[in-house]
Every structure is written in C-alpha cells, then in structure tokens.
N, C-alpha and C positions, 0 to 999 in steps of 0.2 A: 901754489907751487906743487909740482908733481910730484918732487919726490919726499915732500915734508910727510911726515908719519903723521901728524895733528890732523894735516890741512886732506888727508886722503879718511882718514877715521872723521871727521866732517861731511867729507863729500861721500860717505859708504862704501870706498875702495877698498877700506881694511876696515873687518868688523872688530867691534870693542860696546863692552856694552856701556851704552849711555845711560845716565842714572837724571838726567834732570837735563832739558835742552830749551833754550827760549830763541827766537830769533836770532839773536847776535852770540852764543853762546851757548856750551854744551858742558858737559861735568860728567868723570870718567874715574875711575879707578888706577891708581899708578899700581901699572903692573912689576915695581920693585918698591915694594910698600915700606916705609919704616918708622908706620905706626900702626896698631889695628884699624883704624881708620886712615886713610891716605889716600885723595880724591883730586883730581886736576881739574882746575876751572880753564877751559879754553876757549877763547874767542873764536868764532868762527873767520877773521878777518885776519889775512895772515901778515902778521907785524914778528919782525925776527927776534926782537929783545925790548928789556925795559928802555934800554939806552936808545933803541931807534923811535920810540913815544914822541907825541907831538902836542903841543895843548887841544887839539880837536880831540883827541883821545882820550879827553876828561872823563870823561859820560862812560867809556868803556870801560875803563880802569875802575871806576865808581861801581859799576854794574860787574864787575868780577868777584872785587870783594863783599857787597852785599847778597851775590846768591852763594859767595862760600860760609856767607855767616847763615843762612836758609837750611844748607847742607849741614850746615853744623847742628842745627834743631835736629832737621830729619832723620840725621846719625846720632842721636842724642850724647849730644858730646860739647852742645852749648853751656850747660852749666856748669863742669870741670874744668871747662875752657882748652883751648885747641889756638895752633901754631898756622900763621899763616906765612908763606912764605916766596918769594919772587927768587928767583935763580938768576945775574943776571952774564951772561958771557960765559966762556970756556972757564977763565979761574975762578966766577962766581958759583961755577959747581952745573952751568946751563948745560946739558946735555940736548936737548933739541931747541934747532933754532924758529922757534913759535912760542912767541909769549904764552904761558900759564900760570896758574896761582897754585901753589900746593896748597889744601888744606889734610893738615893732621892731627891727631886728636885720640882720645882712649887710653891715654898712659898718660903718667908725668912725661914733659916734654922737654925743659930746664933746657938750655941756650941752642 
C-alpha cells in the first residue's frame, strides 16, 4: 500500500532506522516512545489490523513475538521484563493501519 507509513519504511521510501530485519519482518524504534525502550516489530506483509488476521497468519504472529522477545535480550531489558503490546482499531489506540507489536521495556511498566 503506497501510502501506509510501515509498508514505504519497508520498501526504503522513507528512511527509519532498522535495528533488526529478517525476511518477513523488520524492528524499528517508535518514534513517540513511552518507554526508554520502545521498538515496533513489523511485518513486512501488509495486513491492516489484529482483527483482519487469518489462521495462515499463525507462523507470522508467532515470529513477531519471538523476535520482540530477541529484542528484548539485545536491549537488555529481558530480565526486568518488558510490555508487549498489539494496538487493535482506532478505539484500541491503533494509529497506523499495519499490524505491529510494541515492545517496551526499561522502567516499571504496571498496566
């Protein structure tokens, strides 16, 4: 989608720096952080929301949250433990429509 902010930061339309990217997926810095660590896991496959997921989508959603838990070592922020969290819809707080994972971490994080 051309004019999705994810899917152009993906395809190197708009630069953002990538901190960790595999085949199906990239990890990025939210640029309105609100933790000292605050990192997007995004698919490179462009899916709008949790709500539009399919069971083929298993394996993706699997492979989101195991490189946010990756990111979590590498930010050392795995052993105080860190907040992982799915946005889903306008009232779920989703500001862009491209599924991502927050991970945050580096402070108490409490609900």
């Amino acid at each position: 989608m051309e004019d999705c902010v994810f899917c152009n930061i993906v395809n190197r339309q708009l630069q953002s720096e990538i901190l960790h990217e595999t085949d199906g997926l990239i990890v990025i810095r939210d640029i309105m952080p609100k933790a000292p660590v605050h990192l997007l896991v995004i698919p490179k496959q462009h899916i709008d929301s949790v709500a539009d997921l399919e069971s083929a989508d298993q394996s993706l959603v699997g492979s989101l949250i195991l490189v946010a838990k990756e990111m979590a070592e590498h930010q050392d922020i795995a052993t105080g433990g860190y907040k992982l969290v799915f946005n889903v819809g306008k009232d779920g707080g989703q500001v862009v429509p491209h599924i991502h994972l927050h991970l945050m971490g580096g402070k108490p994080m409490g609900e």
